[in-house]
VMD Tcl script that draws the C-alpha trace (Angstrom):
set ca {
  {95.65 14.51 18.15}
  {96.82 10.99 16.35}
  {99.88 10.72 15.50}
  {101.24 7.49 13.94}
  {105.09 6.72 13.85}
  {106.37 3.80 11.47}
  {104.26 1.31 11.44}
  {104.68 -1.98 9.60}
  {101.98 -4.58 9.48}
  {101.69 -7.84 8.08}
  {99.29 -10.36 7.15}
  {101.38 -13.05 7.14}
  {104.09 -12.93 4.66}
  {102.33 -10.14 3.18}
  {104.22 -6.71 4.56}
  {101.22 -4.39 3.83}
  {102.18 -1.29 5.49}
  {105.58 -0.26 5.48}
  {106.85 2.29 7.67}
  {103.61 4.51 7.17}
  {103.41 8.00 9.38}
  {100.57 9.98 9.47}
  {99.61 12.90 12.00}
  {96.10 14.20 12.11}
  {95.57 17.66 14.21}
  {93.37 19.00 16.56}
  {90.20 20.27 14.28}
  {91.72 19.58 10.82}
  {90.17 17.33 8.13}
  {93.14 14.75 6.67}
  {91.88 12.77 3.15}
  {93.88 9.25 2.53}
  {94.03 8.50 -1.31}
  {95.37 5.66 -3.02}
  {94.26 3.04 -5.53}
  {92.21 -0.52 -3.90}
  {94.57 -2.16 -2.36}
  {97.16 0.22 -1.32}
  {96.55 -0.47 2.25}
  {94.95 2.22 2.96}
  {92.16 0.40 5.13}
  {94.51 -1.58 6.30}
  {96.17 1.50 7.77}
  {92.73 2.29 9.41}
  {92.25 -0.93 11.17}
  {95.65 -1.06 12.39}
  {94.99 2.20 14.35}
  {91.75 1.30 15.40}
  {93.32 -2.24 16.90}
  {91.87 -4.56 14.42}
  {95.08 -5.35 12.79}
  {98.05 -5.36 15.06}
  {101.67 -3.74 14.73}
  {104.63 -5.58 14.09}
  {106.64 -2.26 14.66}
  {106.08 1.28 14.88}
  {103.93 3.55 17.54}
  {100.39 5.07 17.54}
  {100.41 7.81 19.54}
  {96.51 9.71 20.99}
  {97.12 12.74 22.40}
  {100.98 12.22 22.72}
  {99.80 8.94 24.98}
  {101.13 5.60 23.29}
  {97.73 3.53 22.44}
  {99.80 0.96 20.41}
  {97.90 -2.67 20.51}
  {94.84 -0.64 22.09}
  {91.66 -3.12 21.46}
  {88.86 -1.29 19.05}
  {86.54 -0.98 22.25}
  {89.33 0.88 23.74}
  {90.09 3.34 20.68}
  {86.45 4.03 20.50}
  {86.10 4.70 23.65}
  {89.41 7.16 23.72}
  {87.10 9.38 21.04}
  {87.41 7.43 17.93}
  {84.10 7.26 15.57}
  {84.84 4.75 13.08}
  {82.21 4.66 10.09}
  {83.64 1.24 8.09}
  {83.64 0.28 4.65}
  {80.42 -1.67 4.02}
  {78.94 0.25 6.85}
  {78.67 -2.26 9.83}
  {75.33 -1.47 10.97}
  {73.08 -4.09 12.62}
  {70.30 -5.67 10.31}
  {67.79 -6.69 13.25}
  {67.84 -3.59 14.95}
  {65.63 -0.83 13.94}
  {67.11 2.92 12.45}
  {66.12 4.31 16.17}
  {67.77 1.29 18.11}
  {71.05 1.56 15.55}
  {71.23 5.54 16.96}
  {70.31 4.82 20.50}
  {72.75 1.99 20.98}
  {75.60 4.20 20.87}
  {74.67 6.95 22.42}
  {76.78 8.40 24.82}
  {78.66 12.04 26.03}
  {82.28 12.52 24.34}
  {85.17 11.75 26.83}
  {85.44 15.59 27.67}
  {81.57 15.47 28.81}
  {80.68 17.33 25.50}
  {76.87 15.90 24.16}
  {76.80 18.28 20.75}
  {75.99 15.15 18.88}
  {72.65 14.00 19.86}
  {69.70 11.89 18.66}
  {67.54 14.63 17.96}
  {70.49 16.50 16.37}
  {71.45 13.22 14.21}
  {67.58 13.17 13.08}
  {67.54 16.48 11.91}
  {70.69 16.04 10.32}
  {69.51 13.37 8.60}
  {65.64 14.07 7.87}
  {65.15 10.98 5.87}
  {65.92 8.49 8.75}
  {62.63 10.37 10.67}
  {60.81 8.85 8.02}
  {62.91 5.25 8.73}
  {63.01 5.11 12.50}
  {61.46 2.10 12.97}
  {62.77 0.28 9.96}
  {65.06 -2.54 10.13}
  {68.33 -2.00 8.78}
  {68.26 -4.96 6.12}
  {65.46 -2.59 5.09}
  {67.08 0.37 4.08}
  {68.71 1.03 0.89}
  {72.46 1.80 0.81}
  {72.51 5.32 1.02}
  {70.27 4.91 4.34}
  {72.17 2.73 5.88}
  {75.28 4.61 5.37}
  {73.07 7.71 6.90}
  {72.47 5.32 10.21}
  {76.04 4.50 10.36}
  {77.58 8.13 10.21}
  {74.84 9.19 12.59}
  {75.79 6.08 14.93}
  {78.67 7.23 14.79}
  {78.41 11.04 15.47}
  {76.04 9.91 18.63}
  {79.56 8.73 20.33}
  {80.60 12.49 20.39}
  {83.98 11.94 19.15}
  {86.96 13.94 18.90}
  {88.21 12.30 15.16}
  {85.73 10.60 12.90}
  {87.17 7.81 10.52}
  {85.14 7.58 7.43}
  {86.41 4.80 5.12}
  {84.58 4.97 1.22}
  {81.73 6.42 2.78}
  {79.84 6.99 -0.85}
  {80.81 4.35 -2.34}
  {78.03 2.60 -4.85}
  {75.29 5.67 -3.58}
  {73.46 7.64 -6.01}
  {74.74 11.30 -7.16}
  {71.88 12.98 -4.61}
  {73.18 10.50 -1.65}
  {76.65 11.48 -2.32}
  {76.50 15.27 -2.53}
  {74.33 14.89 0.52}
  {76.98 12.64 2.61}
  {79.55 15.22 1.79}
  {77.25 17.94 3.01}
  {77.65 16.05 6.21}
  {80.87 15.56 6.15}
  {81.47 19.56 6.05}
  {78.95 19.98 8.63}
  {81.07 17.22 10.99}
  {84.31 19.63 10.01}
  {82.35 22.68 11.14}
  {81.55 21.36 14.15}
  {85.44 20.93 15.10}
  {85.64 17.39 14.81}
  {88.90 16.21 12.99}
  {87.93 13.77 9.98}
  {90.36 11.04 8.10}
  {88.21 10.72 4.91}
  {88.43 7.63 2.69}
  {86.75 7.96 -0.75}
  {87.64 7.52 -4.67}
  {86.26 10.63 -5.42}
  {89.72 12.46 -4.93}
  {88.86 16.10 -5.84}
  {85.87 15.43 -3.43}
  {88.49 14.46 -0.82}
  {90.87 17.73 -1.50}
  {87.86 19.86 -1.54}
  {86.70 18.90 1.79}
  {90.11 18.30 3.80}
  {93.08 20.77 5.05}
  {95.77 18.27 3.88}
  {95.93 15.09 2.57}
  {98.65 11.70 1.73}
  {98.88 9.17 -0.44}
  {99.23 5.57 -0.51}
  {100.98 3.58 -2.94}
  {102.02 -0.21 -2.44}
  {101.74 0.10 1.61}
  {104.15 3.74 1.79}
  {103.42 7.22 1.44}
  {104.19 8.46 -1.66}
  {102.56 11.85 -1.59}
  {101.41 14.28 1.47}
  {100.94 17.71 1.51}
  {98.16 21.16 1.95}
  {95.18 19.17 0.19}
  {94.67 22.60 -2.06}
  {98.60 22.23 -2.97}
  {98.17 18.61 -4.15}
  {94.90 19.32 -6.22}
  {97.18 21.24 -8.59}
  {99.64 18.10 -8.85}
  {97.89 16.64 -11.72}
  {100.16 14.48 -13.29}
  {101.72 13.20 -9.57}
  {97.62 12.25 -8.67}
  {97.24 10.46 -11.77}
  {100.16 8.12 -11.50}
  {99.47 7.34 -7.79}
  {95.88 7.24 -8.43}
  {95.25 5.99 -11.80}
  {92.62 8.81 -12.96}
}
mol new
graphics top color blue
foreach p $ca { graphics top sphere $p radius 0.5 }
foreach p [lrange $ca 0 end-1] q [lrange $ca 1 end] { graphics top cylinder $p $q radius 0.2 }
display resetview
């Protein structure tokens, strides 16, 4: 499904990723480790078209989308769920869904706002809240559900629990296998790295802007002492 070939990006002298590949399949779930500031969002914004290429490909569906605009991408069948969440503050929970709502580009409408709400049964409770109203956890609910409402084909979540409670958390990953059910491929962000090999078919990891590490996410859970030097747990 997403294939990316050598890339190298810069921000400005800075060479942040350095020939990075990563392929992502049809259906699968693919976790990206690495310590803060391995580039590992960096690597999601560059495929997304926030950050642009200084060499290397990014291939969707076997079509080159390299320098694609993020309008473009999400329109392709990207859902992108950003670190710090990106939802808007004046707009109420049911205005944050609505907004985005729209059939996948194969015509497919699993995802929709009733479906989101009873995904999410707290957000019925919320739907005409604003979303500087909500508390983190909420927000991050809106956001994945915003999200999902797109229909996508691959769903980008970057540190989607970070700073929730332990009840948020086990409830976002509860999503998160329900989104994998569903047949939607993932590339799943997150600290938690047992959380991330327990809930992806394979996984790499960063290290200084190159992958160091990729392989069957149950084979690298069993690489202890490799996870703790790249990772730092």
């Amino acid at each position: 499904m997403l294939q990316i070939k050598s890339i190298n990006t810069y921000y400005g002298d800075s060479h942040i990723l350095q020939g990075v590949d990563l392929h992502i399949p049809v259906g699968k779930a693919v976790g990206l480790l690495g310590r803060n500031g391995m580039g590992k969002t960096t690597l999601i914004r560059t495929l997304m078209g926030y950050v642009p290429t200084a060499s290397g490909q990014v291939d969707w569906h076997r079509r080159n989308v390299t320098g694609s605009t993020p309008e473009r991408m999400a329109r392709l069948g990207i859902g992108y769920v950003p670190e710090g969440r990106g939802i808007f503050p004046n707009l109420s929970v049911r205005e944050n869904l609505i907004m985005s709502a729209r059939p996948g580009v194969n015509g497919r409408q699993d995802w929709t706002y009733d479906r989101v709400l009873s995904t999410f049964p707290r957000l019925k409770e919320r739907l005409e809240h604003g979303g500087q109203q909500l508390s983190g956890g909420e927000q991050q609910m809106v956001a994945i559900g915003r999200a999902l409402m797109t229909n996508p084909e691959l769903m980008i979540l970057d540190e989607a629990t970070e700073g929730l409670a332990p009840l948020i958390v086990q409830e976002i990953w509860r999503v998160i296998g329900e989104i994998r059910r569903t047949g939607i491929s993932t590339l799943i962000v997150d600290r938690n790295y047992k959380a991330v090999l327990n809930n992806t078919d394979s996984a790499v990891v960063m290290e200084k802007g190159r992958i160091v590490m990729a392989g069957e996410s149950s084979e690298l859970a069993h690489s202890s002492d490799a996870l703790k030097r790249f990772l730092g747990v």
